[in-house]
C-alpha positions in Angstrom: 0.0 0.0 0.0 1.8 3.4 -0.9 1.1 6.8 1.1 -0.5 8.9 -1.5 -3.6 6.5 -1.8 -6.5 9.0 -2.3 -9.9 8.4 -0.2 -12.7 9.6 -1.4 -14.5 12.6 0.9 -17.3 11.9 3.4 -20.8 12.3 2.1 -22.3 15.3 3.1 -25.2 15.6 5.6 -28.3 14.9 4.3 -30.6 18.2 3.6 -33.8 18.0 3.8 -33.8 18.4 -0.2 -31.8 15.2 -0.3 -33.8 13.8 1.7 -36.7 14.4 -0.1 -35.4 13.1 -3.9 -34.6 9.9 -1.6 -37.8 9.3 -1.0 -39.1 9.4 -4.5 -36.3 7.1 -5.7 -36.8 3.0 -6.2 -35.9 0.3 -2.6 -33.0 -0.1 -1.2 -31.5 -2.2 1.1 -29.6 -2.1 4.7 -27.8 -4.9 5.7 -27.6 -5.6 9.5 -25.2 -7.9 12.1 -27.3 -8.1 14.9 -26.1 -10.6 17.9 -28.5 -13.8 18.1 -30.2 -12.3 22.0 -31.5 -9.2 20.3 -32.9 -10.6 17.0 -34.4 -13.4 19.1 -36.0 -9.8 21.4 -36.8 -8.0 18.1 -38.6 -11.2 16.5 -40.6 -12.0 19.6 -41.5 -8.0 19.7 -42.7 -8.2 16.0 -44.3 -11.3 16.3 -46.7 -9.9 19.1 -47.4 -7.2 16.3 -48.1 -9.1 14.0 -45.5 -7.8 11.9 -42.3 -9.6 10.2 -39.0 -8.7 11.5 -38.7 -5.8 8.2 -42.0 -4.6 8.9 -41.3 -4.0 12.8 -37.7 -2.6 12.3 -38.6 -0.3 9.5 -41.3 0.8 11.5 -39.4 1.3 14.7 -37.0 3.2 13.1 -39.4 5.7 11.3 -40.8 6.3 14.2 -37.5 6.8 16.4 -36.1 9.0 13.5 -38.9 11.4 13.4 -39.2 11.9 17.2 -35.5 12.7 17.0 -35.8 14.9 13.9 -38.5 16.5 15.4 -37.2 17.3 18.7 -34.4 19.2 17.5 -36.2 21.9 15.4 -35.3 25.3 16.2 -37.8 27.6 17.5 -37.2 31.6 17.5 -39.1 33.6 19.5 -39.5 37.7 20.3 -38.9 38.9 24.1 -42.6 38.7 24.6 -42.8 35.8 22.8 -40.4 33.9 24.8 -41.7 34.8 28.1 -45.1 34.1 27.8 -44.1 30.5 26.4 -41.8 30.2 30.2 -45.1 31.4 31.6 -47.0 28.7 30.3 -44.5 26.0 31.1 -43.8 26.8 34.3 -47.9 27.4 34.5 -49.3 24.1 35.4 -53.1 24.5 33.6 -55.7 23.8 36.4 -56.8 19.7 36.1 -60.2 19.8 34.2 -62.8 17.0 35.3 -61.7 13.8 33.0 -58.2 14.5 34.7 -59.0 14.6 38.0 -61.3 11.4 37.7 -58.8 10.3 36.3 -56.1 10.3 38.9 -58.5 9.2 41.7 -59.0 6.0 39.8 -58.2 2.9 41.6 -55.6 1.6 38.7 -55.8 -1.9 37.3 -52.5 -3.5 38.6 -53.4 -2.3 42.0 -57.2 -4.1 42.3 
């Protein structure tokens, strides 16, 4: 192997154009080693589903993928803006009827 061997530069992020022509493009394929305990848990998981293995890992994944995406959008507020939000955070809203039945429910587990 000589020194000057060239690699080729890492792929750039995906944008959320890229991301987008993806999605409009034919199947691919991922290819997974998995140790035998956790495919065993993910088969009995989909199984209890109803789903195949693909159908439970592709959904799991979607699913974890947009809860991350989504909790890492920016949000840019005015002064005002900002504290009334911190207002209503730190404001618990009084417990409506449904809620406080609710909680004085005797639950399940504990009959």
């Amino acid at each position: 192997m000589t020194k000057d061997r060239q690699y080729p530069a890492k792929a750039a992020s995906a944008s959320p154009l890229n991301i987008a022509d993806q999605a409009n493009t034919a199947k691919g394929s991922i290819n997974l080693r998995i140790d035998g305990q956790s495919r065993a848990l993910i088969d009995e998981a989909a199984a209890s589903l109803g789903k195949s293995r693909t159908e439970f890992m592709i959904d799991t994944a979607r699913s974890r993928a947009i809860d991350i995406l989504l909790d890492r959008r920016l949000f840019q507020l005015g002064p005002d803006a900002f504290n009334a939000f911190a207002d209503a955070l730190e404001t618990p809203a009084d417990p409506g009827e449904k809620l406080t039945a609710l909680m004085l429910r005797r639950p399940a587990w504990k009959a």
